[in-house]
C-alpha positions as YAML, in Angstrom:
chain: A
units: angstrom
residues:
- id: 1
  name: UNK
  ca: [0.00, 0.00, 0.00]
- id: 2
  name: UNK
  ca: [1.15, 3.26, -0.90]
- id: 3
  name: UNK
  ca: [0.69, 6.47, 1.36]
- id: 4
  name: UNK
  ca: [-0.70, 9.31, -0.59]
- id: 5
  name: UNK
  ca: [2.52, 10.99, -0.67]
- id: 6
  name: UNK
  ca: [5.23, 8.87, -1.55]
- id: 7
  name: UNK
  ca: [3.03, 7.29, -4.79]
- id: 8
  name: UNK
  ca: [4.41, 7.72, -7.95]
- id: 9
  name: UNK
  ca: [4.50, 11.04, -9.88]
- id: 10
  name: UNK
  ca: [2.38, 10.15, -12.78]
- id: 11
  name: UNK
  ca: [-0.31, 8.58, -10.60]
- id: 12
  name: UNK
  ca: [-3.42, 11.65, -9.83]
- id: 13
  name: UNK
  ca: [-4.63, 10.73, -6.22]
- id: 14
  name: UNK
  ca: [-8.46, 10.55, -6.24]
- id: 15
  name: UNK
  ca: [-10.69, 12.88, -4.01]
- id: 16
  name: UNK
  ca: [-10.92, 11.59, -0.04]
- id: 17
  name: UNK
  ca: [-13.84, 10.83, 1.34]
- id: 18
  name: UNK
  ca: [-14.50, 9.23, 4.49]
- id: 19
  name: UNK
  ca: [-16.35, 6.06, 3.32]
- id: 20
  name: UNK
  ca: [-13.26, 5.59, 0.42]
- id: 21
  name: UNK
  ca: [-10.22, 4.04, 0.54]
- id: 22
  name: UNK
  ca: [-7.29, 3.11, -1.97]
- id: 23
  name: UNK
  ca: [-4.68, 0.03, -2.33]
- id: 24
  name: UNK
  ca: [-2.03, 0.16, -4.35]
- id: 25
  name: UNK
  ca: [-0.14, -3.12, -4.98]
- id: 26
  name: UNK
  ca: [3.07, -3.02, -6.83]
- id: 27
  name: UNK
  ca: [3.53, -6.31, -8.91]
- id: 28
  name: UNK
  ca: [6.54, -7.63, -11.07]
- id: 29
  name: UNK
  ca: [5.18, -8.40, -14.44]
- id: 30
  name: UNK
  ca: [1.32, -8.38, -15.91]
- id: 31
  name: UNK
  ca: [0.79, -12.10, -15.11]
- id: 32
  name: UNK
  ca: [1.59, -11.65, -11.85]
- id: 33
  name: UNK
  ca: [-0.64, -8.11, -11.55]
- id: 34
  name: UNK
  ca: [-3.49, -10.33, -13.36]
- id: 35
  name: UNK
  ca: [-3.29, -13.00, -10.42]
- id: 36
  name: UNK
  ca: [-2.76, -10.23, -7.79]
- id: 37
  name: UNK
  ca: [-6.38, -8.58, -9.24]
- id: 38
  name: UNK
  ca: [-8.10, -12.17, -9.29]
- id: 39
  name: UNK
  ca: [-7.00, -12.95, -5.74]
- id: 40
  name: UNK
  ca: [-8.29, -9.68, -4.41]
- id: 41
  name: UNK
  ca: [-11.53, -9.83, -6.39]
- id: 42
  name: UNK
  ca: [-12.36, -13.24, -4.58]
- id: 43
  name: UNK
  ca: [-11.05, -12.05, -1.35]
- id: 44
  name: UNK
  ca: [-13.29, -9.11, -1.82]
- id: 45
  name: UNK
  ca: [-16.50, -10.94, -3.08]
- id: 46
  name: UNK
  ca: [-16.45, -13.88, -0.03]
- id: 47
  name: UNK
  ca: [-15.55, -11.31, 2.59]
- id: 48
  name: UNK
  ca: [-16.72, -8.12, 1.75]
- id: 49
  name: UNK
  ca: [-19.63, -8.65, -0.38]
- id: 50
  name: UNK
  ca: [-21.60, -5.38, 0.54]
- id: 51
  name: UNK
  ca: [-19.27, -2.99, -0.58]
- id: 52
  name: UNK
  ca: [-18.87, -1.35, -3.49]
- id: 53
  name: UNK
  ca: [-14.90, -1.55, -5.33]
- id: 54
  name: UNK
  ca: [-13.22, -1.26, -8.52]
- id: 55
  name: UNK
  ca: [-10.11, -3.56, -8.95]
- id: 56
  name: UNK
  ca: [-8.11, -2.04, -12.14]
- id: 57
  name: UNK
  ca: [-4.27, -1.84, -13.03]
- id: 58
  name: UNK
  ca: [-2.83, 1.58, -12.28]
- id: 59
  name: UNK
  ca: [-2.84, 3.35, -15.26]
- id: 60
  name: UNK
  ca: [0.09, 6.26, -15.83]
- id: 61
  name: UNK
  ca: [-1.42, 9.21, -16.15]
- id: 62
  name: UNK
  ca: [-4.88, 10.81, -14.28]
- id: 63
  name: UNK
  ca: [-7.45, 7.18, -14.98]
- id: 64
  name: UNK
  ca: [-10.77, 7.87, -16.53]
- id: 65
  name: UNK
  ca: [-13.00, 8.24, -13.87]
- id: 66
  name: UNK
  ca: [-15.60, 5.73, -14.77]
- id: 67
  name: UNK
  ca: [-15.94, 3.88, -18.45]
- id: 68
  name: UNK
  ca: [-19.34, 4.27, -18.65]
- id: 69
  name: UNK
  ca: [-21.74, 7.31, -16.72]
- id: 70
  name: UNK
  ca: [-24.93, 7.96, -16.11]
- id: 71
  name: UNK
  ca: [-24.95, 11.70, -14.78]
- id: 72
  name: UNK
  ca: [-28.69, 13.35, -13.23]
- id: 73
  name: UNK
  ca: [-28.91, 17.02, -12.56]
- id: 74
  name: UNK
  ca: [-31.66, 18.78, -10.58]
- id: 75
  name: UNK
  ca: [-32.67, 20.49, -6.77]
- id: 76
  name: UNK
  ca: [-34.06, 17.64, -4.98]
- id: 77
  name: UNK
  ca: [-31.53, 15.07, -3.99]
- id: 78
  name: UNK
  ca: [-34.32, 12.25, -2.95]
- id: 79
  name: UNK
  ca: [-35.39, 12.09, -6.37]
- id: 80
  name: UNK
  ca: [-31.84, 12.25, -8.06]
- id: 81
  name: UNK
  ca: [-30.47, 9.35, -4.57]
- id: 82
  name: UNK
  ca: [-33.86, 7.27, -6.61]
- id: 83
  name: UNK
  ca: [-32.89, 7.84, -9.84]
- id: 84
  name: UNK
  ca: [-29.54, 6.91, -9.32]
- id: 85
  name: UNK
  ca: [-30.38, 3.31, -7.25]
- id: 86
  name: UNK
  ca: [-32.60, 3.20, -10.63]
- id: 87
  name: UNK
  ca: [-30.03, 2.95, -13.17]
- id: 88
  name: UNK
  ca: [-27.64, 1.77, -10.63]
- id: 89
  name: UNK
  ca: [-29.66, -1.55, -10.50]
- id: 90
  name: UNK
  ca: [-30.36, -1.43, -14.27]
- id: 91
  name: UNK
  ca: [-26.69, -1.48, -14.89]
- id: 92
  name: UNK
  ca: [-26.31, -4.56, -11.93]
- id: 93
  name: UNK
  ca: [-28.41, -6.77, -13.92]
- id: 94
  name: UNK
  ca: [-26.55, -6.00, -17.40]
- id: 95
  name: UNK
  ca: [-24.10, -8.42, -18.27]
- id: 96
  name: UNK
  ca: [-20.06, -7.85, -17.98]
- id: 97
  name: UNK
  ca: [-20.97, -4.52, -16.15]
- id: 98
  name: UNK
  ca: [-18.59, -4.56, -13.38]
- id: 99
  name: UNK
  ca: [-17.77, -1.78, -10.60]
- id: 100
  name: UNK
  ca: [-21.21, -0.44, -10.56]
- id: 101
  name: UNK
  ca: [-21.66, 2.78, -7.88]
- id: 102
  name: UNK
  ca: [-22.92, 6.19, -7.38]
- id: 103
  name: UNK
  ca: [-21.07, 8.80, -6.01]
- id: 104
  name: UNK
  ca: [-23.43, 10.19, -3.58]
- id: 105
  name: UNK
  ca: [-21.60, 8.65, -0.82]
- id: 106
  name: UNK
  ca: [-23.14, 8.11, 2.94]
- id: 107
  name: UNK
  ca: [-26.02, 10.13, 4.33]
- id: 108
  name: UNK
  ca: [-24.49, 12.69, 7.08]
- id: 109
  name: UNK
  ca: [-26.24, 14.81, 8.88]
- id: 110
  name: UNK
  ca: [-26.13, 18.94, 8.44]
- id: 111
  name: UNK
  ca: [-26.75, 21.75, 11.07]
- id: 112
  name: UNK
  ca: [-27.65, 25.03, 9.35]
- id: 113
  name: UNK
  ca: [-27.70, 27.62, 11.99]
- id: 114
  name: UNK
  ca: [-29.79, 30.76, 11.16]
- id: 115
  name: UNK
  ca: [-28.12, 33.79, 12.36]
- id: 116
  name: UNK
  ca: [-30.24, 36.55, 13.82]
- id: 117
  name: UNK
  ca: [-28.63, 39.83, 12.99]
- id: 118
  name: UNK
  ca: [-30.27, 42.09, 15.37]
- id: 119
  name: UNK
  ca: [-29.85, 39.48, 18.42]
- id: 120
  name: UNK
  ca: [-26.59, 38.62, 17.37]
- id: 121
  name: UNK
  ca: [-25.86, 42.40, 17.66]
- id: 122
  name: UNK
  ca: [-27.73, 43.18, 20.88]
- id: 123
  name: UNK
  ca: [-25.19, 40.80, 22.58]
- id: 124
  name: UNK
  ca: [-22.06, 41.58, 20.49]
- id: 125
  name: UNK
  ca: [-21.95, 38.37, 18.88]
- id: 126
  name: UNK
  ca: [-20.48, 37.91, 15.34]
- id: 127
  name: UNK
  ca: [-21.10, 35.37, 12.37]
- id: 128
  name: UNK
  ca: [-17.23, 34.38, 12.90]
- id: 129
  name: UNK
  ca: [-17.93, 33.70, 17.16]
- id: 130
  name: UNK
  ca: [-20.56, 31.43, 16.20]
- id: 131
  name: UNK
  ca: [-18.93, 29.52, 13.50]
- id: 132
  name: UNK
  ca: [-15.99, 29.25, 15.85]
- id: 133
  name: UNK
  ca: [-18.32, 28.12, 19.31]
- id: 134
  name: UNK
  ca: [-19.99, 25.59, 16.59]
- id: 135
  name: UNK
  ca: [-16.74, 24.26, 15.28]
- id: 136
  name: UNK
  ca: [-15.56, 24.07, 18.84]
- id: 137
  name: UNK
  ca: [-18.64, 22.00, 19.70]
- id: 138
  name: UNK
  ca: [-18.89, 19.94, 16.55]
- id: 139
  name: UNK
  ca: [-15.41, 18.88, 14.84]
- id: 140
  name: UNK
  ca: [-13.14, 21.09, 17.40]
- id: 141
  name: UNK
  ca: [-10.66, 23.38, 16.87]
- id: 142
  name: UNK
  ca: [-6.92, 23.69, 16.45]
- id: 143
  name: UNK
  ca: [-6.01, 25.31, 19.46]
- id: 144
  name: UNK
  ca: [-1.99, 24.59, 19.12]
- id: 145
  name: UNK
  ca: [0.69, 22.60, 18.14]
- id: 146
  name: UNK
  ca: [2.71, 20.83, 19.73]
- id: 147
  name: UNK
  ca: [6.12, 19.89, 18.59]
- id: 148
  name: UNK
  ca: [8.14, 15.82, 19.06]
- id: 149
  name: UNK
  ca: [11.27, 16.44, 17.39]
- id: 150
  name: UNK
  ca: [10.92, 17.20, 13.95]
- id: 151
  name: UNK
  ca: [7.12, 16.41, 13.46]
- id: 152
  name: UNK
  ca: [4.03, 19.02, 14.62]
- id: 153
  name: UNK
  ca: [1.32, 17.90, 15.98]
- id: 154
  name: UNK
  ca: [-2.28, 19.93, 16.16]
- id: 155
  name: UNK
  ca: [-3.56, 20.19, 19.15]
- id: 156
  name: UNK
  ca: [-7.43, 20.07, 18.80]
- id: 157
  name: UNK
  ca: [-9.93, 21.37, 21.62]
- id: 158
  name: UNK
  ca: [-13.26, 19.71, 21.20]
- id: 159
  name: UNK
  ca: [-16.30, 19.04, 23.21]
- id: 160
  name: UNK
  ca: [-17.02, 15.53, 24.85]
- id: 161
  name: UNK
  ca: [-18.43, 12.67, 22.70]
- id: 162
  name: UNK
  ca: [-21.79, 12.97, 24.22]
- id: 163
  name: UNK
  ca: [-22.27, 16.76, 23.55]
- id: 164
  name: UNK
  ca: [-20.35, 16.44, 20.19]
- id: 165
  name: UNK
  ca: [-22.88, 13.77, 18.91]
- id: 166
  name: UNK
  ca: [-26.39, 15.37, 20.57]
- id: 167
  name: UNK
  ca: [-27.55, 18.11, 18.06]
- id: 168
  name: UNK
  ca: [-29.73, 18.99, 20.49]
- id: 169
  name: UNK
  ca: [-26.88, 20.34, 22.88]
- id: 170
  name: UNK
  ca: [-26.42, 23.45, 19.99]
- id: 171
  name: UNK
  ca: [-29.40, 25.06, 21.34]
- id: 172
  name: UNK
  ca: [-27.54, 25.19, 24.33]
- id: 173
  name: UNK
  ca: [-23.70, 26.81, 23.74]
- id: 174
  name: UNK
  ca: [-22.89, 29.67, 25.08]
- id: 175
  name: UNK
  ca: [-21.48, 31.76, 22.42]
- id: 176
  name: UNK
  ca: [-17.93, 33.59, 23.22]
- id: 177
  name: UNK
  ca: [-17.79, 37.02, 21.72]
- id: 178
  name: UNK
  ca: [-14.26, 38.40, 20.79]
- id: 179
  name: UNK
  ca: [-15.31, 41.75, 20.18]
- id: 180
  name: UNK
  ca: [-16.98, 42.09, 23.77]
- id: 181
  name: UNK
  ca: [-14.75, 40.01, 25.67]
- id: 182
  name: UNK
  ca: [-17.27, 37.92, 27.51]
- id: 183
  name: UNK
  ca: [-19.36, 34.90, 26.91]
- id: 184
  name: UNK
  ca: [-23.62, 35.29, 25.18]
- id: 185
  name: UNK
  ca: [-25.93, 32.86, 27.36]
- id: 186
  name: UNK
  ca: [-27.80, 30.96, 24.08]
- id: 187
  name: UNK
  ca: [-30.94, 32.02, 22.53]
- id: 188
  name: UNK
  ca: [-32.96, 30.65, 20.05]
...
């Protein structure tokens, strides 16, 4: 397996997401890559059935994204999520049609905070000490580093699991404000 910086310099790293991952496995000579891709193909199919994979020799140069794609635009993504497990299926039952998927990934969930200007300014709060209370609450925050020899480590401040994970908590932050120097009890 190759670590995303030390591949080689004609391969074009795909985009990260969180329910991706990538294995790169250097082999000899083609009969040997050809064996290598059979042997993970089974491996994959007895053990890890319910995912979806692509198993194809690393080509020099950015790879095609997909041979074959089926691409839906429009505003509401239930119907376009349906009208991709549509075709999706379609193209499961058509023969010699391997490495079937849709890029919409996994469901996650969103907050969208509405920001109420003339509260916001009542208390001296800003758009940027929300965004930073919610980040501190959410994902965290990079709060430092801290150095071990030649490597730097972030040093992330972050809520506890059980408040990071509750949405319902939000409601509930108290909101720092820079400007004013003092901490906004929450408000609706």
């Amino acid at each position: 397996m190759a670590a995303r910086s030390a591949l080689p310099s004609p391969y074009s790293p795909e985009d990260r997401y969180a329910s991706y991952a990538q294995l790169i496995v250097e082999t000899d000579d083609k009969a040997t890559q050809r064996e290598r891709m059979a042997d993970v193909e089974r491996v994959l199919k007895r053990h890890h059935s319910d995912i979806d994979y692509k198993i194809a020799p690393l080509e020099v140069g950015p790879a095609p994204k997909a041979k074959l794609e089926a691409r839906f635009y429009g505003s509401d993504p239930e119907v376009l999520r349906q009208l991709g497990d549509q075709v999706e299926a379609m193209f499961r039952d058509t023969p010699h049609m391997t490495s079937v998927r849709t890029s919409w990934r996994n469901r996650v969930q969103a907050i969208k905070p509405v920001f109420m200007e003339d509260t916001a300014r009542r208390l001296g709060v800003t758009r940027d000490d929300l965004a930073s209370t919610l980040a501190l609450s959410t994902s965290g925050s990079q709060v430092g580093v801290y150095r071990d020899g030649s490597d730097l480590i972030p040093m992330v401040a972050r809520a506890i699991p059980e408040q990071r994970h509750d949405v319902d908590n939000l409601g509930s932050l108290n909101v720092w404000s820079a400007e004013q120097g003092h901490i906004s009890p929450p408000t609706r």
